[in-house]
C-alpha positions as CSV (number, residue, x, y, z in Angstrom):
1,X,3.2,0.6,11.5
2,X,6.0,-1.8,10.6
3,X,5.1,-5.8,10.7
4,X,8.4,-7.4,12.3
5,X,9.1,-8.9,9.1
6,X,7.3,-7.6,5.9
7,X,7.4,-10.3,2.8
8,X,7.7,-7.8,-0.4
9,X,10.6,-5.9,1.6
10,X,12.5,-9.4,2.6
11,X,12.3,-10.6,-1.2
12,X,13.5,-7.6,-2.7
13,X,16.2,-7.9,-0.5
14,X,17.0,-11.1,-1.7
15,X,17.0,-9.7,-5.0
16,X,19.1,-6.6,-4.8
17,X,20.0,-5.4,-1.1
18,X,21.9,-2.0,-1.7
19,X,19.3,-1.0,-4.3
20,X,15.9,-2.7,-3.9
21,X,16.1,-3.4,-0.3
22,X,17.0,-0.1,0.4
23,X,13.9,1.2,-1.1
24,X,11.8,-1.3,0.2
25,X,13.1,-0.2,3.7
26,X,12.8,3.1,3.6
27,X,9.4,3.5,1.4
28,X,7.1,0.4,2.3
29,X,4.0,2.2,1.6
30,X,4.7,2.8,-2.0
31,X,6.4,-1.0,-2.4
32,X,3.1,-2.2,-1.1
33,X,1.0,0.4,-2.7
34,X,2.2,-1.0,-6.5
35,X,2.1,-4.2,-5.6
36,X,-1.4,-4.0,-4.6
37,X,-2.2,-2.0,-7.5
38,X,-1.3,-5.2,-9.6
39,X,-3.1,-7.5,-8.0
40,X,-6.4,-5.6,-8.2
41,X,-5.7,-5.0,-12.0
42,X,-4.8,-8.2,-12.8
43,X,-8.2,-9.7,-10.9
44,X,-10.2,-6.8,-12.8
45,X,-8.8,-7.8,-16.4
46,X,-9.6,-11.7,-15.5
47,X,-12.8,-11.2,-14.1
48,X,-13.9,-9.1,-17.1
49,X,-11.5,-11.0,-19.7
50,X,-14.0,-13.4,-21.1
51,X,-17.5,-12.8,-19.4
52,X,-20.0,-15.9,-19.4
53,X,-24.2,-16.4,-19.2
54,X,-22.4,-19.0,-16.5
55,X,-20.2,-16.7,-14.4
56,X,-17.5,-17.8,-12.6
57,X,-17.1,-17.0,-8.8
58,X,-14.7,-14.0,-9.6
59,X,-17.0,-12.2,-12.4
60,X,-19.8,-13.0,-10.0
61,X,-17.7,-10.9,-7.5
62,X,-16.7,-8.3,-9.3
63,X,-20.4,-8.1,-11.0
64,X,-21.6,-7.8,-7.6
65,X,-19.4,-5.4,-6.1
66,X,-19.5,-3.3,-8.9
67,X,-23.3,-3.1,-9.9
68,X,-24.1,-2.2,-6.2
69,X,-21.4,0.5,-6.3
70,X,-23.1,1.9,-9.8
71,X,-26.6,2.4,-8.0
72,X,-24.9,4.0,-4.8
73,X,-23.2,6.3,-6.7
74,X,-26.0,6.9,-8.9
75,X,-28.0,8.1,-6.1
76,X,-25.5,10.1,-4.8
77,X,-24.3,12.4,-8.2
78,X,-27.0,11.5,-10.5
79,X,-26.2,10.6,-14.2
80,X,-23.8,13.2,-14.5
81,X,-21.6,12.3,-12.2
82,X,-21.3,8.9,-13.5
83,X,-18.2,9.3,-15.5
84,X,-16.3,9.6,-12.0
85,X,-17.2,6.1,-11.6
86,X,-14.0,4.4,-12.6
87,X,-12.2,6.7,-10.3
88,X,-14.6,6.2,-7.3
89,X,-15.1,2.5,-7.7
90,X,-11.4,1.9,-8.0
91,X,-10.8,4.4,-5.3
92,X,-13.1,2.1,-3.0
93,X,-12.2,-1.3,-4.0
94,X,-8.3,-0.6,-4.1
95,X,-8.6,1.4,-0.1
96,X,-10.3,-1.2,1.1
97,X,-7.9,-3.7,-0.3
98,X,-4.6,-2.1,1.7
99,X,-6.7,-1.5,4.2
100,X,-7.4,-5.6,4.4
101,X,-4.1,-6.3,3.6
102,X,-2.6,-5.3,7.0
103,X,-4.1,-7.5,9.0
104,X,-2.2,-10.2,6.8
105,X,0.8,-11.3,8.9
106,X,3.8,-10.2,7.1
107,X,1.8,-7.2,4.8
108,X,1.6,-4.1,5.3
109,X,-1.0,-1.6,5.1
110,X,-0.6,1.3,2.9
111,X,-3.1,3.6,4.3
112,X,-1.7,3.1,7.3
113,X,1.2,6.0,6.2
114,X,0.1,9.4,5.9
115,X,2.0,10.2,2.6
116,X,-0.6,7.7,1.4
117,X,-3.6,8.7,2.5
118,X,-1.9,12.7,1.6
119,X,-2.3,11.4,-1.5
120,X,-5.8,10.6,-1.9
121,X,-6.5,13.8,-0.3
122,X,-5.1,15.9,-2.7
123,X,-6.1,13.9,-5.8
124,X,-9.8,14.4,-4.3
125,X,-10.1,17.8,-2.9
126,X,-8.2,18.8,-6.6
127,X,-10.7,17.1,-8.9
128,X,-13.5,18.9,-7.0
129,X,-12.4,21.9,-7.7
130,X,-11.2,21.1,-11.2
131,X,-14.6,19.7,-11.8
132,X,-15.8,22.8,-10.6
133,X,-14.3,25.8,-13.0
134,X,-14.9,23.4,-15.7
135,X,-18.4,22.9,-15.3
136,X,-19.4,26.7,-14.4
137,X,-16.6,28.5,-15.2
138,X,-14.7,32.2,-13.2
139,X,-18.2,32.0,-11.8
140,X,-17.5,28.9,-9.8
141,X,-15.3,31.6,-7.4
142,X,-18.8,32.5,-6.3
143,X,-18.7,29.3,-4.2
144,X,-16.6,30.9,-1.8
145,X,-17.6,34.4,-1.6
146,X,-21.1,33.6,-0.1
147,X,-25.0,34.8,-0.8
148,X,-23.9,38.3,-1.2
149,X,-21.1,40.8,-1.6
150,X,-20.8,42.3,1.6
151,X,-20.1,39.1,2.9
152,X,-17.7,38.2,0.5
153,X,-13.8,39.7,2.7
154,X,-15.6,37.3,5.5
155,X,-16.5,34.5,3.8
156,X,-13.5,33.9,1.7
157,X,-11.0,32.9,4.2
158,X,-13.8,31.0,6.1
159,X,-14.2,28.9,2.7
160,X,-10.6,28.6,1.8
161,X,-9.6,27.5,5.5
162,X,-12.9,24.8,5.0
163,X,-11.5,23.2,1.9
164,X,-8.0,22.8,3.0
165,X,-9.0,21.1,6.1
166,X,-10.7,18.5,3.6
167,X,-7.4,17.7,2.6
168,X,-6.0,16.9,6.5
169,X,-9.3,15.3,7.3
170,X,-9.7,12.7,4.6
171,X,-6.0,12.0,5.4
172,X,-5.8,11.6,8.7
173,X,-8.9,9.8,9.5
174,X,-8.2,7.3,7.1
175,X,-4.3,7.3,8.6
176,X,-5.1,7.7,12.1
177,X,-7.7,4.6,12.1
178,X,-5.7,2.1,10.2
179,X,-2.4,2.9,12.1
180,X,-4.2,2.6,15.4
181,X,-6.0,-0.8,14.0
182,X,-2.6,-2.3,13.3
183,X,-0.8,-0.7,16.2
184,X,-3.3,-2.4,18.5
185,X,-3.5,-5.9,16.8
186,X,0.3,-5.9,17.0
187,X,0.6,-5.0,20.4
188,X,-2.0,-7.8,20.7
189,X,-0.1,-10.7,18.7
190,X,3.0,-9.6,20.9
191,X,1.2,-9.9,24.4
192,X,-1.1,-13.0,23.6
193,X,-0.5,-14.1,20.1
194,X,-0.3,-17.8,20.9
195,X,-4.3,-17.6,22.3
196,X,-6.2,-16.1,19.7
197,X,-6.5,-12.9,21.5
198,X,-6.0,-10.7,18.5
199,X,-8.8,-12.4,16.7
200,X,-11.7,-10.4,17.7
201,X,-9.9,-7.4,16.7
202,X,-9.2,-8.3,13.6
203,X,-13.1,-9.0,12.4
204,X,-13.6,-5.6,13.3
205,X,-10.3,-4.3,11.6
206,X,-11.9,-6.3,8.4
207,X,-15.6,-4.0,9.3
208,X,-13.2,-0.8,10.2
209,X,-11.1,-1.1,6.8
210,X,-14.1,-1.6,4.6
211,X,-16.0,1.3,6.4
212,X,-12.9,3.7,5.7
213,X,-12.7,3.0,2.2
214,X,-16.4,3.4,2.1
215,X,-16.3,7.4,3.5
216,X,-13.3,7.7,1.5
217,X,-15.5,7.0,-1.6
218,X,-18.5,8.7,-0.4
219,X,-16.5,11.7,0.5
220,X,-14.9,12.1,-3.0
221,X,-18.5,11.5,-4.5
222,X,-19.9,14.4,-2.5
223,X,-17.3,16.7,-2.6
224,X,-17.7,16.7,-6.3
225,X,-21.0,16.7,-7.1
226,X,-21.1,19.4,-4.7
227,X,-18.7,21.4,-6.7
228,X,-21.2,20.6,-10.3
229,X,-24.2,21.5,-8.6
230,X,-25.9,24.2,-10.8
231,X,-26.4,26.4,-7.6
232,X,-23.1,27.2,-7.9
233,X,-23.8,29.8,-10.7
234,X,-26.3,31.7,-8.8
């Protein structure tokens, strides 16, 4: 969903309105997607730019956020799966910041376009299966052939058909709820803006958009240590 007026897309329209604007206009998504991007790099790099005994409030934050995030994953993948860290953290903390950001009057949400949350998808369900020739090899096609070879012409399809609806379900659910969570706290602001009504909705858009970017992450982290599980070469 479109806000009436978006910020980034009415600057760069100030700036250059056949080219920039016109980009703005048509792709919001990916306008708000970089700048988003940015802002979550540039926090990262000054909360980790000159670390103190005395932390500030944003190390304190980003210490927080991201020593609780280490011991969920751990428990999840193990020590091996650690070095998808940076990818699953950043995953997390950068969904749930578009996410957050559509509530924001004059934001936009990225996540709330599919090409977006496509995106993720694809990045996710191919990693998995990168991950997964790389750590056992032609024998990771054993995966989807199933316990034994007369089940294999079955099975196949079955498992091919389950791991391409991975792709359209961590897309759209992460889509569908974020463009129904804006949809309805515009249609809100428009009926009863003036009295607060769209208030209520919005504390649980803040619960909704950190709880998608939480599945999204969890997703990702089972998905792939699923695919390095050693009972994949049996």
């Amino acid at each position: 969903m479109e806000h009436p007026v978006m910020l980034l897309t009415w600057i760069l329209e100030k700036i250059n309105s056949h080219t920039l604007g016109h980009f703005a206009h048509a792709y919001p998504h990916l306008v708000y997607t970089w700048f988003f991007a940015i802002i979550v790099v540039i926090l990262a790099v000054k909360a980790g730019q000159k670390p103190t005994l005395v932390p500030g409030t944003l190390q304190v934050l980003f210490e927080t956020v991201v020593e609780a995030l280490w011991k969920f994953q751990e428990g999840i993948m193990g020590k091996r799966g650690m070095v998808f860290f940076p990818m699953t953290a950043t995953l997390m903390i950068f969904v749930f910041f578009c996410n957050f950001n559509g509530l924001i009057p004059g934001s936009f949400a990225p996540t709330s376009n599919l090409n977006t949350t496509l995106a993720y998808a694809l990045m996710i369900v191919f990693l998995t299966h990168f991950m997964g020739f790389k750590v056992h090899g032609i024998k990771y096609v054993k995966h989807f052939l199933g316990p034994s070879p007369f089940l294999a012409p079955l099975m196949l399809p079955v498992e091919l058909v389950s791991h391409a609806a991975r792709v359209v379900s961590l897309s759209f659910r992460l889509f569908g709820n974020i463009l129904g969570e804006d949809l309805v706290i515009g249609v809100l602001f428009m009926l009863a803006g003036q009295y607060f009504l769209p208030l209520p909705m919005m504390f649980l858009g803040l619960f909704t958009g950190f709880l998608q970017a939480y599945i999204i992450s969890l997703l990702a982290m089972v998905y792939i240590g699923e695919a390095m599980e050693e009972e994949a070469e049996s």
